[in-house]
N, C-alpha and C positions, 0 to 999 in steps of 0.2 A: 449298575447302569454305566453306560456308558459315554463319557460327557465332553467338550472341550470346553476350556476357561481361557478366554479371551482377557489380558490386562493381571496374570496368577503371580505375576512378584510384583505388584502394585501395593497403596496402600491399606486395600479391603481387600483385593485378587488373595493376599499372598494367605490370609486366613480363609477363604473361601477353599484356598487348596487344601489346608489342612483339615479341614472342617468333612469335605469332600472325600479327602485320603483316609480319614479317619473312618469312614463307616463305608470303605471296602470299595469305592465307584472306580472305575479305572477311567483317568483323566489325561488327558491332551491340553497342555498349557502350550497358548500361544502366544507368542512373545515377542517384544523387539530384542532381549536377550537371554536368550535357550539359556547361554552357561550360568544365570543363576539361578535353576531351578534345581532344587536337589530331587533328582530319577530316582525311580525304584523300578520294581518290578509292575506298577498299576499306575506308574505318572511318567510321565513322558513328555520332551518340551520339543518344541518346532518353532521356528523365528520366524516370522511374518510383519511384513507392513501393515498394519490394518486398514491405512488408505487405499491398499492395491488390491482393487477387490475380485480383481482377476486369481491373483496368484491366493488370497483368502476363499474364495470358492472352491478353490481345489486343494487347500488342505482341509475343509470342509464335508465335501461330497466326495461320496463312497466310503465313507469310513465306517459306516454306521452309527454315526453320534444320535443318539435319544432326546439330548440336548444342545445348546451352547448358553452359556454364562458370559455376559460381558461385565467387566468390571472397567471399561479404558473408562478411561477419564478428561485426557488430555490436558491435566493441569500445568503438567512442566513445559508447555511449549509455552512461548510469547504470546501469540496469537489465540489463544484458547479458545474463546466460543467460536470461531471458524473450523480450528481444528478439530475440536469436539463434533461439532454438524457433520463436517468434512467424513470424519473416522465413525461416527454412529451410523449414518446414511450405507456407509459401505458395509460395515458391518451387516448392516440389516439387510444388504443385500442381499449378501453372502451365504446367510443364514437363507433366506427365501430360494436362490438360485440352486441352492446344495442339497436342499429338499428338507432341510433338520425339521423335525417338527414342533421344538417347543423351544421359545428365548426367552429368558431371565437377566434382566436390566440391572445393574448396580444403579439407582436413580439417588435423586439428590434432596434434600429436605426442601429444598426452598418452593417448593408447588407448591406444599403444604397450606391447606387454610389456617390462620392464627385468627379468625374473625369473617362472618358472614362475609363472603365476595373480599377476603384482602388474605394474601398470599405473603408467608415469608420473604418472600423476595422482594416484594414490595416494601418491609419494615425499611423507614428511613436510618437505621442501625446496622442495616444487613454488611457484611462485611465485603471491603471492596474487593480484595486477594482472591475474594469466590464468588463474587458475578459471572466471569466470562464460564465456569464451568455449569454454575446454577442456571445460566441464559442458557445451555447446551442444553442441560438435560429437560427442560422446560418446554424447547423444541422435541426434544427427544420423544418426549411421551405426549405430544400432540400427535406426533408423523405414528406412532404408534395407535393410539386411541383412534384415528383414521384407517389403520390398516383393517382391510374386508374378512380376512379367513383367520391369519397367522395367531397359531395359538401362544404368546408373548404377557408375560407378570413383571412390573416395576417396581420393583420394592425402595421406596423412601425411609431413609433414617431418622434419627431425631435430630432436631438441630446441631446435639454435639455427638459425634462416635468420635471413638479413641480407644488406646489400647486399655484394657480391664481384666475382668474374669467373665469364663466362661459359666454363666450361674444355669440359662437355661429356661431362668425366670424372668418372663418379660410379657407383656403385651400387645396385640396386636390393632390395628386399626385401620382406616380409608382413607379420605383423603384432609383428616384434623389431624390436625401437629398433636402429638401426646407430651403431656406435661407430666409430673409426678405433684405428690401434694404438696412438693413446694414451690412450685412454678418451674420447676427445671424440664427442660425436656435433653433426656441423653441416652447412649445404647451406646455400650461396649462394641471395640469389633468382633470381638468372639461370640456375641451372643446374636449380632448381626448377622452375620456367618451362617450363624446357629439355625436362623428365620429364615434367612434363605437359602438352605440346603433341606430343610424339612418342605419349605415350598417344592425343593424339586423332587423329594422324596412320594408327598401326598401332596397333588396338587391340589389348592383349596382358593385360587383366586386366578384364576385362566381369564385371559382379557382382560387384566384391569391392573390398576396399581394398591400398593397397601403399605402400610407404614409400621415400626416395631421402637418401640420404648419401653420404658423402665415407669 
């Protein structure tokens, strides 16, 4: 397939690519910096603003992408949940203006139900560092779940990802926070990766959001 990854030397982006690379897709990582993407013959990087959604539409349309994968985030800017709005809006233009027909979300735990009607994000514990990106993606997948045609999957993590092993073995679910049997909820990045490159492989949740834990 052929796909571009939006955010590919990020903290989820950069296994998304390898995840990608590995099972043969030839990828277009777009970036705020091409030079740390290591090329091959099936990856290839392009530096783009994601705010500029001019100049994102046309590294977009006409390429033939099958796909796009965003993984931005916008955690390192100050201003986060604006930038985050700011750069997912455009993105999603970009993607609809360029004609792609299928987007895949990096989204975030915090929508998550943890209890009839109350949301991670809501835990008076939730951590303060990941508000402004949790508030982003929160909007993110309202403007989506509103969208009429655009075939678009949000994939939510467990509370914790982090680096691990790629096992393979995980679970999948909607819109409940997955715990394991000892109240833990967590998902490696590689097995993250793993959930959502098989999502673009066989599509199995078109329209909607879904969640992957251990």
């Amino acid at each position: 397939m052929k796909i571009a990854i939006i955010g590919a030397t990020g903290f989820i982006g950069t296994h998304l690519l390898a995840e990608a690379a590995s099972r043969g897709h030839t990828i277009t990582a777009l970036v705020s910096r091409p030079e740390r993407v290591a090329t091959t013959d099936k990856v290839s990087a392009q530096g783009v603003d994601v705010t500029d959604t001019a100049a994102l539409t046309a590294a977009l349309k006409g390429q033939g992408f099958e796909a796009v994968i965003s993984a931005f985030s916008g955690h390192a800017q100050a201003d986060t949940l604006d930038y985050y709005v700011k750069g997912f809006k455009s993105i999603l233009a970009a993607v609809k203006a360029a004609g792609v027909p299928r987007f895949l979300v990096v989204g975030g735990a915090a929508t998550l139900e943890v209890a009839p009607g109350k949301i991670l994000l809501d835990s008076p514990d939730f951590p303060a560092q990941w508000k402004g990106t949790a508030q982003g993606a929160r909007q993110a997948l309202e403007v989506l779940r509103a969208e009429p045609t655009l075939d678009w999957t949000f994939l939510s993590p467990s509370a914790m990802i982090e680096p691990g092993q790629r096992t393979g073995q995980f679970r999948l679910g909607g819109d409940q926070l997955l715990v394991d049997a000892q109240g833990n909820s967590h998902i490696s990045l590689q097995d993250y990766a793993v959930a959502l490159i098989d999502e673009l492989d066989k599509p199995a949740h078109s329209r909607r959001r879904f969640t992957v834990g251990y």
